[in-house]
LOMIKE-532400 format. One record per residue: residue number from 1; residue in three letters; y, x, z negated of N, C-alpha, C in turn. Coordinates in nm, 4 decimals. Atoms other than C-alpha are relative to their C-alpha. Layout:
<nodes>
NODE, num, residuo, nY, nX, nZ, caY, caX, caZ, cY, cX, cZ
NODE, NUM, ALA, Y, X, Z, Y, X, Z, Y, X, Z
...
</nodes>
This chain:
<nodes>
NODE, num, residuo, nY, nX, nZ, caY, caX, caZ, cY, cX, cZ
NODE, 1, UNK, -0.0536, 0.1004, -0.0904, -0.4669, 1.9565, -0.8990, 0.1366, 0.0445, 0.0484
NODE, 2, UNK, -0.1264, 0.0149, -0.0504, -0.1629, 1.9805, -0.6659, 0.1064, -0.0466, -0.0002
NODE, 3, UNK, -0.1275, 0.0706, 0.0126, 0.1715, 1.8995, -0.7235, 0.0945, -0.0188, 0.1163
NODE, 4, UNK, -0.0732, 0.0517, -0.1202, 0.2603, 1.8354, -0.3880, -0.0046, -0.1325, 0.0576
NODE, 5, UNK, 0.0101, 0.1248, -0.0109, 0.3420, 1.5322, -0.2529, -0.1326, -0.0311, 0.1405
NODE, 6, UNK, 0.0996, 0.0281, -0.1607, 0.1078, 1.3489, 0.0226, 0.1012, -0.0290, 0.1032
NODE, 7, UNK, -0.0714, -0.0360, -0.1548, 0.1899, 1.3658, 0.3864, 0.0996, -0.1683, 0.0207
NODE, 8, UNK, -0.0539, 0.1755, 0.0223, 0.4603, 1.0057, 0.4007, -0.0488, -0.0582, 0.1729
NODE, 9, UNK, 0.0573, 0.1058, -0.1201, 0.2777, 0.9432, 0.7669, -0.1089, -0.0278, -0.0021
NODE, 10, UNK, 0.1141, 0.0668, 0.0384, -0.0815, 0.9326, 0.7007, -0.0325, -0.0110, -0.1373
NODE, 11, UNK, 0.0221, 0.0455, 0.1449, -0.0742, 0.9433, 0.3172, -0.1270, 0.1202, -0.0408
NODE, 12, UNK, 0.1115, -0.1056, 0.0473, -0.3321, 1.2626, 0.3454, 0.0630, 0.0558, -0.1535
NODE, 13, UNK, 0.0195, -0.0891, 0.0749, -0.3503, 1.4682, 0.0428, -0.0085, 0.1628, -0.0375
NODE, 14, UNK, -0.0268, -0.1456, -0.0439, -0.3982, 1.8213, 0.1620, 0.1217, 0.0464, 0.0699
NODE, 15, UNK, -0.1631, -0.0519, -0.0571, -0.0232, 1.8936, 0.2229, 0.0160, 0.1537, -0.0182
NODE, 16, UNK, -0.0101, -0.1385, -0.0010, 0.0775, 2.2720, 0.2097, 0.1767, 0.0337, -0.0056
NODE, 17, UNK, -0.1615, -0.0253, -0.0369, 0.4230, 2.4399, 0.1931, -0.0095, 0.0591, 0.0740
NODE, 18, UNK, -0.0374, -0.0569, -0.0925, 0.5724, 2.6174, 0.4674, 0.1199, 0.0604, 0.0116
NODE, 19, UNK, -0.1321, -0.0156, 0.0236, 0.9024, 2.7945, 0.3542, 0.0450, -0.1034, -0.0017
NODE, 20, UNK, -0.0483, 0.1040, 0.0517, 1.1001, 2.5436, 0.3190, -0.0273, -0.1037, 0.0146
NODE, 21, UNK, 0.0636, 0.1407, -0.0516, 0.8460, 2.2862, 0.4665, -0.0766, -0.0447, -0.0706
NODE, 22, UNK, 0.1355, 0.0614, 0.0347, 0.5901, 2.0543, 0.3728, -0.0325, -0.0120, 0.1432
NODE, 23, UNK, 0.0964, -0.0241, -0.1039, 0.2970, 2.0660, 0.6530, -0.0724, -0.1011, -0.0429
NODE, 24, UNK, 0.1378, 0.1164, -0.0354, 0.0171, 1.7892, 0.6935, -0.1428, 0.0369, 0.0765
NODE, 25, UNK, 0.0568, -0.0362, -0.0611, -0.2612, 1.9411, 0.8422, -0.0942, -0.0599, 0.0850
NODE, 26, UNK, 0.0641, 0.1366, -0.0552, -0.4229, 1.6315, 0.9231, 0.0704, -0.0736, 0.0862
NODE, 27, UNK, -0.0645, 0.1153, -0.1296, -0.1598, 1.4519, 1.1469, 0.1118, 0.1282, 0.0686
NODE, 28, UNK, -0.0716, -0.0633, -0.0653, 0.0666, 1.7323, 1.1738, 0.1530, 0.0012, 0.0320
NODE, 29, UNK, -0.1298, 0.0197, 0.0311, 0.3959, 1.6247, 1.0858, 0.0675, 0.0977, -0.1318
NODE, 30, UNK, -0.1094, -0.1160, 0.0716, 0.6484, 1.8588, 0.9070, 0.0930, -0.1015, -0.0781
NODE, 31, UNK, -0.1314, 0.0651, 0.0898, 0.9275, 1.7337, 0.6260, 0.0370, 0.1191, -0.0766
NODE, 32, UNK, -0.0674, -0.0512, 0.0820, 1.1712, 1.8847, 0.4206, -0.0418, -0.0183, -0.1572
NODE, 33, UNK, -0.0042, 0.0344, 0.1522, 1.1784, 1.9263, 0.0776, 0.0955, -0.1082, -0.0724
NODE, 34, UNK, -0.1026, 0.1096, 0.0538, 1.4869, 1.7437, 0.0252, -0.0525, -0.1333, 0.0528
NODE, 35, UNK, 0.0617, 0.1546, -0.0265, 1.3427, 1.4402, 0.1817, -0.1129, -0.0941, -0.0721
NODE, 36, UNK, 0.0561, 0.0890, 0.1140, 1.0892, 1.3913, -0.0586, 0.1060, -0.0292, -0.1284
NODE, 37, UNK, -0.0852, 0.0270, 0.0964, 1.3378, 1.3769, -0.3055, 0.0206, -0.1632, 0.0196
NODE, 38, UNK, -0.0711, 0.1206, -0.0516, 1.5073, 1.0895, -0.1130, -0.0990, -0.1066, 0.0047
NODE, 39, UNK, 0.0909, 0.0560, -0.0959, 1.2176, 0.9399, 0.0446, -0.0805, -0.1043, -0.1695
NODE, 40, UNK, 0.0838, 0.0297, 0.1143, 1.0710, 0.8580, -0.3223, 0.0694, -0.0658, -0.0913
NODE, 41, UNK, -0.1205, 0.1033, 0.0964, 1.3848, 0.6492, -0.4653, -0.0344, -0.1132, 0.0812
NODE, 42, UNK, -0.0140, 0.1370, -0.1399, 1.3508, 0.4389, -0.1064, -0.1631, -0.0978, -0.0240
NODE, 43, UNK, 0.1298, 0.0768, -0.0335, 0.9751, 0.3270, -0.0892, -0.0787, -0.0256, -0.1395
NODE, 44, UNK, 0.0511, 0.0348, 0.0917, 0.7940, 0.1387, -0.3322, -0.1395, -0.0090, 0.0706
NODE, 45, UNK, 0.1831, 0.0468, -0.0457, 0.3708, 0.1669, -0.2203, -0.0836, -0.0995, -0.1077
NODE, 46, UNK, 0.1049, 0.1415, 0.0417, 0.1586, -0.1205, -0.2934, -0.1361, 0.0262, 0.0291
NODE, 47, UNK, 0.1187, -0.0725, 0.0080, -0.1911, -0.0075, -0.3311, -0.0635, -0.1445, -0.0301
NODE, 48, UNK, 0.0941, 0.1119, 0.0773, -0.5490, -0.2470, -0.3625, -0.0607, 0.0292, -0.1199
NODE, 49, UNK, 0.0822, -0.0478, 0.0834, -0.7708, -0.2147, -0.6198, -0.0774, 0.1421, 0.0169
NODE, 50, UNK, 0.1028, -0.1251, -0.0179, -0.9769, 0.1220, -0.4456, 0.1094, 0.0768, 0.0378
NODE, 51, UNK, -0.1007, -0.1021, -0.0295, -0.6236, 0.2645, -0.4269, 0.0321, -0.0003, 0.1966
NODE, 52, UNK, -0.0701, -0.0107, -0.1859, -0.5791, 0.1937, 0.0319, 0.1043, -0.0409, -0.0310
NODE, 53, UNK, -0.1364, 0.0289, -0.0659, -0.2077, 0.1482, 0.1174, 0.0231, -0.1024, 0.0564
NODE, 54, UNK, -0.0198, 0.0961, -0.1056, -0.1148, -0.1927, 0.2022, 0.1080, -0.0110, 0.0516
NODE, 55, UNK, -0.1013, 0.0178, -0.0887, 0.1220, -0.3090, 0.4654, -0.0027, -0.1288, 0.0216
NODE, 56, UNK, -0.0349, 0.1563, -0.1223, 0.2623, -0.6313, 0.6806, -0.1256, -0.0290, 0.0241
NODE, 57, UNK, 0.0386, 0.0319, -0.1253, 0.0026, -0.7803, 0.8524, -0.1710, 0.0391, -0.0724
NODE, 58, UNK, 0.1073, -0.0281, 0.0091, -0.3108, -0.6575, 0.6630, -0.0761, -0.1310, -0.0765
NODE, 59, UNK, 0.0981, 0.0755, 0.0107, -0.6345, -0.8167, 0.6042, -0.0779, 0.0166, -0.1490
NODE, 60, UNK, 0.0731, -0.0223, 0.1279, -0.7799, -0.8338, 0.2205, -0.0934, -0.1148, -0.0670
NODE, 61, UNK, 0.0672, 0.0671, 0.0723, -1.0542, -0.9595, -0.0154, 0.0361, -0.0441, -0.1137
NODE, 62, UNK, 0.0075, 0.0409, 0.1143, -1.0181, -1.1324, -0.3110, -0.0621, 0.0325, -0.1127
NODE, 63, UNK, 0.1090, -0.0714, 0.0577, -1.2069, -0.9665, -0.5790, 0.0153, -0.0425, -0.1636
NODE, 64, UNK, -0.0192, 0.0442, 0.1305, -1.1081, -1.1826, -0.8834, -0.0200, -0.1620, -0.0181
NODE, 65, UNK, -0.0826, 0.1566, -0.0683, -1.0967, -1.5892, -0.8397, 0.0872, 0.0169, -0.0887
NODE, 66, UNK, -0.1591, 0.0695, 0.0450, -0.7307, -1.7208, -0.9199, -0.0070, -0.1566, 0.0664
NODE, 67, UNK, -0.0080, 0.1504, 0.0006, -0.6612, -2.0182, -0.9928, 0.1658, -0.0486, 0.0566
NODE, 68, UNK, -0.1397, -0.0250, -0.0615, -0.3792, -2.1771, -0.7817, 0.0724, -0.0915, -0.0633
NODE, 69, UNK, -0.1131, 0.0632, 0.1130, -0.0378, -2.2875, -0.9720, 0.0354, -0.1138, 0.0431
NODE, 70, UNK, -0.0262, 0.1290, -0.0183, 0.0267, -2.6376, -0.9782, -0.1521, -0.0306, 0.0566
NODE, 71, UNK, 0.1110, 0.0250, -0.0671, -0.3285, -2.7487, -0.8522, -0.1484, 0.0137, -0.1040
NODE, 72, UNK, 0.1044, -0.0632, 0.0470, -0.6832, -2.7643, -0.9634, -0.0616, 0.1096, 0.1015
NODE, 73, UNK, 0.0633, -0.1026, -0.0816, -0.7828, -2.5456, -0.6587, 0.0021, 0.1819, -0.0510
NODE, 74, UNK, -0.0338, -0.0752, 0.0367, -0.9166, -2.2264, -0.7052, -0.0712, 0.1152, 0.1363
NODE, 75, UNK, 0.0475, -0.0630, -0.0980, -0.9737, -1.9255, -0.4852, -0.1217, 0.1298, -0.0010
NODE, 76, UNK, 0.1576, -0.0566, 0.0389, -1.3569, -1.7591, -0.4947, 0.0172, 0.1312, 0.0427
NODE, 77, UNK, 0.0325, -0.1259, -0.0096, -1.4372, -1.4329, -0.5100, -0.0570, 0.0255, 0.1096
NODE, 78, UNK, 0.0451, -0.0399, -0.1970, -1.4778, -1.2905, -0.1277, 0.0535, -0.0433, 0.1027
NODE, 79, UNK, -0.0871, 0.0579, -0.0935, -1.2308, -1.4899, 0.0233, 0.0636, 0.0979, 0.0491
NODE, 80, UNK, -0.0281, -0.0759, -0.1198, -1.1009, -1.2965, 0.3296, 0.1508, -0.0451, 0.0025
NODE, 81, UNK, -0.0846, 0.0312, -0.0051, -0.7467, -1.3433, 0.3070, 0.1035, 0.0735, 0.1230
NODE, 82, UNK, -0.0759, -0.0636, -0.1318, -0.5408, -1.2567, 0.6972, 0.1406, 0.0017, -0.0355
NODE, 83, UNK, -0.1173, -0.0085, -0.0102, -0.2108, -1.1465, 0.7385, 0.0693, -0.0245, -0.1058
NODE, 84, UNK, -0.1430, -0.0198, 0.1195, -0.0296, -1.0391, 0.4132, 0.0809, 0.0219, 0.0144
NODE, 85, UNK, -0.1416, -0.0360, -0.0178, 0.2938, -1.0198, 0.3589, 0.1019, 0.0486, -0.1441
NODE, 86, UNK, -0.0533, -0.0590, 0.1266, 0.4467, -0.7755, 0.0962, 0.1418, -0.0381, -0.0322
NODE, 87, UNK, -0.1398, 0.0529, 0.0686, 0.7406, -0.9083, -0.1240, 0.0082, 0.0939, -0.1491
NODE, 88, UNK, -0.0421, -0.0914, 0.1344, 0.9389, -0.7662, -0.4105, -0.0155, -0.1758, -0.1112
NODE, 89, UNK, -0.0249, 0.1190, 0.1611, 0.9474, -0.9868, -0.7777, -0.1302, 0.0370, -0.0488
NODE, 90, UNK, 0.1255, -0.0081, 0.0979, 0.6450, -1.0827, -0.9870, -0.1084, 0.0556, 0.0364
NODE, 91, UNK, 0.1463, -0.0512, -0.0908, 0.3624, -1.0768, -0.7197, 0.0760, 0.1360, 0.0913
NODE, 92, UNK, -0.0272, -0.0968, -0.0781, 0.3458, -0.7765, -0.4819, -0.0462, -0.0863, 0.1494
NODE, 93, UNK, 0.0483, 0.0934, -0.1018, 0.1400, -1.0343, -0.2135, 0.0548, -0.1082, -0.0081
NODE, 94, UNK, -0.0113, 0.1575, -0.0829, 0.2406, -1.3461, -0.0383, -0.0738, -0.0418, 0.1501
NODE, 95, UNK, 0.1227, -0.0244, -0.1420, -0.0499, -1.4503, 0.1967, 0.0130, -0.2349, 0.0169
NODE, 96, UNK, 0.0739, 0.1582, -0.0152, -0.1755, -1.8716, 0.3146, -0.1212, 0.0512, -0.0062
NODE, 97, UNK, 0.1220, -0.0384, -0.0155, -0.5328, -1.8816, 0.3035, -0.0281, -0.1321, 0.0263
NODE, 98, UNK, 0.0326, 0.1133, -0.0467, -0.6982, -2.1891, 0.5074, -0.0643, -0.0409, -0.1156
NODE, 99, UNK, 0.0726, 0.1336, 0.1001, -0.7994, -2.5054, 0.3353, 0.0658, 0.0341, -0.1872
NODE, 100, UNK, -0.0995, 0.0400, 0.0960, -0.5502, -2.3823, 0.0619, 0.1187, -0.0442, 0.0199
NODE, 101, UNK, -0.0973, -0.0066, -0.0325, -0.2376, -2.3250, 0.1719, 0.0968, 0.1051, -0.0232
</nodes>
């Protein structure tokens, strides 16, 4: 296995050096070495369960029910949950989901 980092614009895997570069061969973006250094104190990645990359704004399943705090409501396994929104503390998600809240 490779001890290089993945590409920080598409998150490929097949990175390469290049004298003093890292290469992407898949999108094609170039970085420094010193920038992974940096780049890897700054960003914290938030991954799902099959390991995809989440962001702002994405769309996920539920794949456990949870039960919601303060409430008997609980939320079923397959619920489609729109527009997450990544936060720092306990949880990594903060989403609404209709007819909960």
């Amino acid at each position: 296995m490779s001890d290089l980092p993945n590409c920080p614009e598409c998150d490929s895997e097949y990175t390469y050096e290049d004298g003093n570069m890292f290469v992407c061969p898949e999108c094609a973006f170039e970085w420094s070495k010193e920038s992974v250094d940096e780049a890897a104190e700054d960003v914290a990645v938030i991954k799902d369960s099959v390991g995809n990359t989440l962001q702002d704004g994405d769309t996920v399943t539920v794949i456990k029910d949870l039960k919601v705090k303060g409430s008997s409501s609980v939320v079923k396994v397959g619920t489609r949950v729109k527009n997450i929104r990544l936060v720092d503390g306990d949880h990594d998600i903060d989403c609404k989901i209709d007819g909960i809240g």
